[in-house]
C-alpha positions, 0 to 999 in steps of 0.5 A, a space after each residue: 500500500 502507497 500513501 500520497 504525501 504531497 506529490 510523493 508516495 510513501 510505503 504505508 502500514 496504516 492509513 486513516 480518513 481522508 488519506 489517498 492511497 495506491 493499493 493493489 493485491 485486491 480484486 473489485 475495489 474501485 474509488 471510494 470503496 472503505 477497507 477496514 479490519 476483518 469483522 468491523 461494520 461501518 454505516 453507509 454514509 448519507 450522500 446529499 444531493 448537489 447545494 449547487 445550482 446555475 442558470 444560463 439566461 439571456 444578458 438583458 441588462 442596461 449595458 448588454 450589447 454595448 462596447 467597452 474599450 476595457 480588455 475585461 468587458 464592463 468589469 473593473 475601472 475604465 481604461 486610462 
């Protein structure tokens, strides 16, 4: 079993929550799957939905359509 410290791997004996790790040796493990000690039981953790949400519209704002000389659009202060 490897450990990722940083952009290295380490050899590992123990690892915890939260570590990335190489291992091999294993048949049907794929990402995201928990190894644990022989007999111990975990609860299948509860995965929510995504908090993100975005809306793609069309720009009606006062200054939609209109030239800027600004490289950035209408963002930032005017070119000097």
């Amino acid at each position: 079993m490897l450990k990722f410290e940083a952009l290295e791997r380490q050899q590992a004996t123990e690892v915890g929550p939260g570590d990335i790790v190489l291992i091999n040796g294993i048949e049907n493990i794929g990402i995201g799957v928990t190894i644990t000690e022989i007999g111990a039981t975990w609860p299948t953790p509860t995965v929510h939905e995504p908090t993100l949400t975005m809306n793609f519209q069309v720009n009606n704002s006062p200054l939609a359509g209109r030239a800027s000389s600004s490289p950035a659009g209408s963002c930032g202060p005017p070119a000097a």
